[in-house]
N, C-alpha and C positions, 0 to 999 in steps of 0.2 A: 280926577288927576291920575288916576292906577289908570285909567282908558287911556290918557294921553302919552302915557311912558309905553303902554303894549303897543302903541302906535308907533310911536318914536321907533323902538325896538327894530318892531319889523319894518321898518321901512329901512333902518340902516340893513338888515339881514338881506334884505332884496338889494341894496344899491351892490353891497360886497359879492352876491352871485353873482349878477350883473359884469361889473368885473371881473370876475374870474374868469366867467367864459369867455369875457372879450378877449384878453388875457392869452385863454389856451386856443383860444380859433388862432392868434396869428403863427405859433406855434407848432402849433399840431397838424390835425388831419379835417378837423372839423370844419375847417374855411374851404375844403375841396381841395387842397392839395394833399399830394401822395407822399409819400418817403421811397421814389425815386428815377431813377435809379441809385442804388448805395455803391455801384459795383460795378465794374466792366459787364460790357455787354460782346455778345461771339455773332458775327452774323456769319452764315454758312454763304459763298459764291461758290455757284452749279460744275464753272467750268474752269477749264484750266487757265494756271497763271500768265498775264500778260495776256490775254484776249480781252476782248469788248466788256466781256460780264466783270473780269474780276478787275479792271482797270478803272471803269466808271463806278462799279459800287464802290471801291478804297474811298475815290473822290467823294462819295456821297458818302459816306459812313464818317470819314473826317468831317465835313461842314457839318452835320448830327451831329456829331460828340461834342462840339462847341456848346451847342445850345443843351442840352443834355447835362454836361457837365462829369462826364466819365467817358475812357475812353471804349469804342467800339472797333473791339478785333474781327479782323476779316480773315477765314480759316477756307481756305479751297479745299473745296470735298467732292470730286467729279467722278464721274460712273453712269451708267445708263441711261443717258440725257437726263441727266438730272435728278434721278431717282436714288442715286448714294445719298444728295446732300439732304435731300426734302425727307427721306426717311429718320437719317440723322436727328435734322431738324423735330421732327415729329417724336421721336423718340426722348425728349427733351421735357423738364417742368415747363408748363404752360406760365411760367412767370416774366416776360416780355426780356430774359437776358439772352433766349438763342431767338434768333430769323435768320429767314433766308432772306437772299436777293432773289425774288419771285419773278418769273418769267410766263413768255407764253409756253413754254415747255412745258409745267405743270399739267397743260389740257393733253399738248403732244407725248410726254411719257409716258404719263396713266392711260391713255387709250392706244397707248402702243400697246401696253401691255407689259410694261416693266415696272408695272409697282403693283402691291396687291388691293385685289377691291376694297370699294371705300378708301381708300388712301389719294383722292383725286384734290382738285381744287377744296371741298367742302371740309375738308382735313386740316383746312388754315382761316383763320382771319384776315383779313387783308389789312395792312395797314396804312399804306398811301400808294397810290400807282403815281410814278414821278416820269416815266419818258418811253416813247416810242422812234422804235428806230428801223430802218430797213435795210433790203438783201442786196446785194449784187451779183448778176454772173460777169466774170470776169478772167481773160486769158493770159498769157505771158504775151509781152509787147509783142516781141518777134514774130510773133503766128500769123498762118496765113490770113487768120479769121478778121477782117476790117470793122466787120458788122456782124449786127444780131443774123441778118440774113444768111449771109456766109457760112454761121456754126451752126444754122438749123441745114443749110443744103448738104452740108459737112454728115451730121447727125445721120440726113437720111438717105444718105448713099451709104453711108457706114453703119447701119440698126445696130445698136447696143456696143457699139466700139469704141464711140465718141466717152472719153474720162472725164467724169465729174466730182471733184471731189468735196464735201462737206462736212461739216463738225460732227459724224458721229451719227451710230443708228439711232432712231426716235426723238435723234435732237429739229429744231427748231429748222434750222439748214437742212435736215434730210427732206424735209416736209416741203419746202418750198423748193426744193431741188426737183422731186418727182411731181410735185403740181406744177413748174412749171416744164416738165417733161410732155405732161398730158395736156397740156396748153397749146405748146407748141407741135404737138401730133409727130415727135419722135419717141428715139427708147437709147437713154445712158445707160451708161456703166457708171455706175454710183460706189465710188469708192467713201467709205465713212476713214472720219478720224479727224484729230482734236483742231482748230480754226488755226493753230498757229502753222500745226503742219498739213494743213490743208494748203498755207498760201505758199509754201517753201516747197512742198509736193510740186509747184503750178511752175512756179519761176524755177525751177529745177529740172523742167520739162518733162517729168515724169509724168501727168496727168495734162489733158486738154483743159481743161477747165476748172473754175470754184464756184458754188453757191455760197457765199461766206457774207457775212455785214458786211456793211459799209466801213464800219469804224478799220475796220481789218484790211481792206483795199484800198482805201483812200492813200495814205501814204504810197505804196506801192505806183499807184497810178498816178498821183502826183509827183514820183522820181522817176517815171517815166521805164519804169519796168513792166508793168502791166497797163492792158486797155482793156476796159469795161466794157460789156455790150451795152448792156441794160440794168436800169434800176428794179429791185422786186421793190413794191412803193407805190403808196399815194400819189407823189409829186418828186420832181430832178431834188439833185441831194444841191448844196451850194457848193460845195466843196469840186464837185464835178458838177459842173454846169450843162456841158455840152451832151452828156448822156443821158437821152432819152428814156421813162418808162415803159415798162411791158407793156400798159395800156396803152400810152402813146402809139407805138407797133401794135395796134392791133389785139394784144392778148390778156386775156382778164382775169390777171395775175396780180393783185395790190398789198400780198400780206406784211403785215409788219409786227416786227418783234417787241410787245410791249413789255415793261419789267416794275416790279415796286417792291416792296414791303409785305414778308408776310411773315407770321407767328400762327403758333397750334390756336385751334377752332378756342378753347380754353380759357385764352389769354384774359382775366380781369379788362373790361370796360375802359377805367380808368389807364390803366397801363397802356392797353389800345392806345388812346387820345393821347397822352402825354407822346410817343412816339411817334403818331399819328404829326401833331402839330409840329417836334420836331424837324422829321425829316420833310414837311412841305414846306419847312422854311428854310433846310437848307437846299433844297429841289430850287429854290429862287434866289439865291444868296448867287453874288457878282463871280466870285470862285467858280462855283459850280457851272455856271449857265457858258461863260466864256469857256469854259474845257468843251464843254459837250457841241458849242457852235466849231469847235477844229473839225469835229468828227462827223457833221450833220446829225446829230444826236438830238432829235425833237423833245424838246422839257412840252410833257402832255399831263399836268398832274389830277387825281382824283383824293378824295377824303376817305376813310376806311369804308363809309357803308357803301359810297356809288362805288369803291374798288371793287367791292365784294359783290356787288348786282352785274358788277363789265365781268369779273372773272366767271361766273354762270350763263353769261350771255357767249364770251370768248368759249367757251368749253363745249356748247352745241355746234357754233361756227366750227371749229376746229373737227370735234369728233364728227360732222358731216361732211366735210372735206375728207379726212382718213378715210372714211368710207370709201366714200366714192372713188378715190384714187387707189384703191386696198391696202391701206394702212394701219386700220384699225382691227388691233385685237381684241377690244375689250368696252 
């Protein structure tokens, strides 16, 4: 009988653990969720207000903060293609509440040489690559230039007179501006500075020309102020249909500006993925995809680990390119 009550006993003492844990898994932290975010989160954007970078990450940061459940401040922190915001960023607890809006800039400023060693891509986790977008060179309507052909015969009667303006030394535009320099077998005059006044430099007639995004020319060309020569690009943008790529024309020129998510090298696993899943759902959400179709903004998304293998793979492409064209300092 005394065997049958110790039995008794414990078997009630097990059903009551049993419960408890069930209990505190729904709870807590032991069913694999996290506690959070508890708190706003700061995403750093590279470049100045009203351009391509800090207009689509807003849009992307608000469809995030839905599913998140806190709001995500977008703070412009711009300086040496990018290298103000990413040291900032870097400078930060590895606790997933600062990121940048991560760019190819990352490979192009660190091997410009405007950030210090080791501070390159491998200085970050990646946490979703959401969209790839490309260049344009493009003129003030009025000019004489019809065609690509035109401002290369232009170029090379004129060596190094021909104005080209883009967002900024070691930015993204400078890179694509001088390779498609060495493309096309002339020599700009490469004026840097920020995309907004790069396209008002253009339509002001101060400067022959932009290397600027797309998202930046479109409008323009669509109010019939500015004519594109060409797309820097994969493929024609929709938005401009009738302009041709560089390839197209002959020149093997396809760069394109990819952008995602990224947090210090640091960042807990878990926090990674919580963000990670986030922003690839709002990268897909109805909001989001119709803004970026105005702009020919390609939704191309990646998960943290494949970000993190393209951004190592993106960072030889690039630093071999600099090279070759003498860009690289480091």
């Amino acid at each position: 009988m005394r065997t049958k009550n110790i039995l008794a006993v414990a078997l009630i003492l097990v059903l009551v653990m049993t419960l408890a844990v069930g209990c505190g898994g729904s709870a807590g932290t032991s069913s694999g969720e996290i506690k959070f975010p508890e708190k706003s989160m700061d995403m750093t954007i590279l470049f100045q207000a009203g351009g391509a970078a800090d207009v689509i990450g807003r849009q992307l940061a608000e469809a995030a903060a839905k599913d998140l459940g806190q709001p995500i401040v977008c703070n412009v922190r711009t300086g040496g293609g990018g290298a103000v915001g990413y040291q900032y960023v870097l400078g930060t607890k590895p606790d997933g509440y600062n990121m940048v809006w991560n760019s190819t800039s990352i490979c192009v400023t660190y091997h410009q040489g405007n950030m210090p060693k080791g501070q390159d891509y491998s200085a970050f986790r990646g946490v979703a690559k959401i969209s790839d977008e490309a260049s344009v060179l493009a003129v003030k309507a009025d000019s004489p230039w019809q065609n690509l052909e035109d401002f290369i015969q232009y170029a090379k009667d004129n060596p190094g007179k021909a104005t080209v303006t883009n967002a900024g030394v070691g930015s993204f535009n400078h890179l694509t501006a001088v390779a498609v320099e060495d493309a096309l077998g002339v020599k700009f005059n490469h004026i840097p500075m920020d995309s907004k006044a790069s396209v008002t430099t253009v339509l002001g007639g101060n400067a022959d020309a932009m290397v600027n995004m797309a998202f930046d020319a479109i409008p323009h060309v669509q109010a019939g102020e500015m004519r594109a020569l060409a797309v820097i690009g994969t493929s024609r943008l929709e938005q401009m249909p009738d302009v041709p790529t560089l390839k197209e024309l002959g020149y093997d020129v396809d760069l394109m500006m990819w952008r995602g998510i990224a947090v210090p090298k640091d960042t807990p696993d878990e926090v990674v993925l919580k963000l990670q899943d986030a922003f690839l759902k709002a990268a897909e959400s109805e909001s989001f995809k119709n803004f970026c179709k105005q702009y020919s903004v390609e939704i191309n998304t990646m998960n943290a680990a494949d970000f993190d293998k393209f951004m190592a793979e993106q960072d030889v492409l690039i630093a071999d390119l600099m090279e070759k064209i003498g860009l690289k300092n480091q």
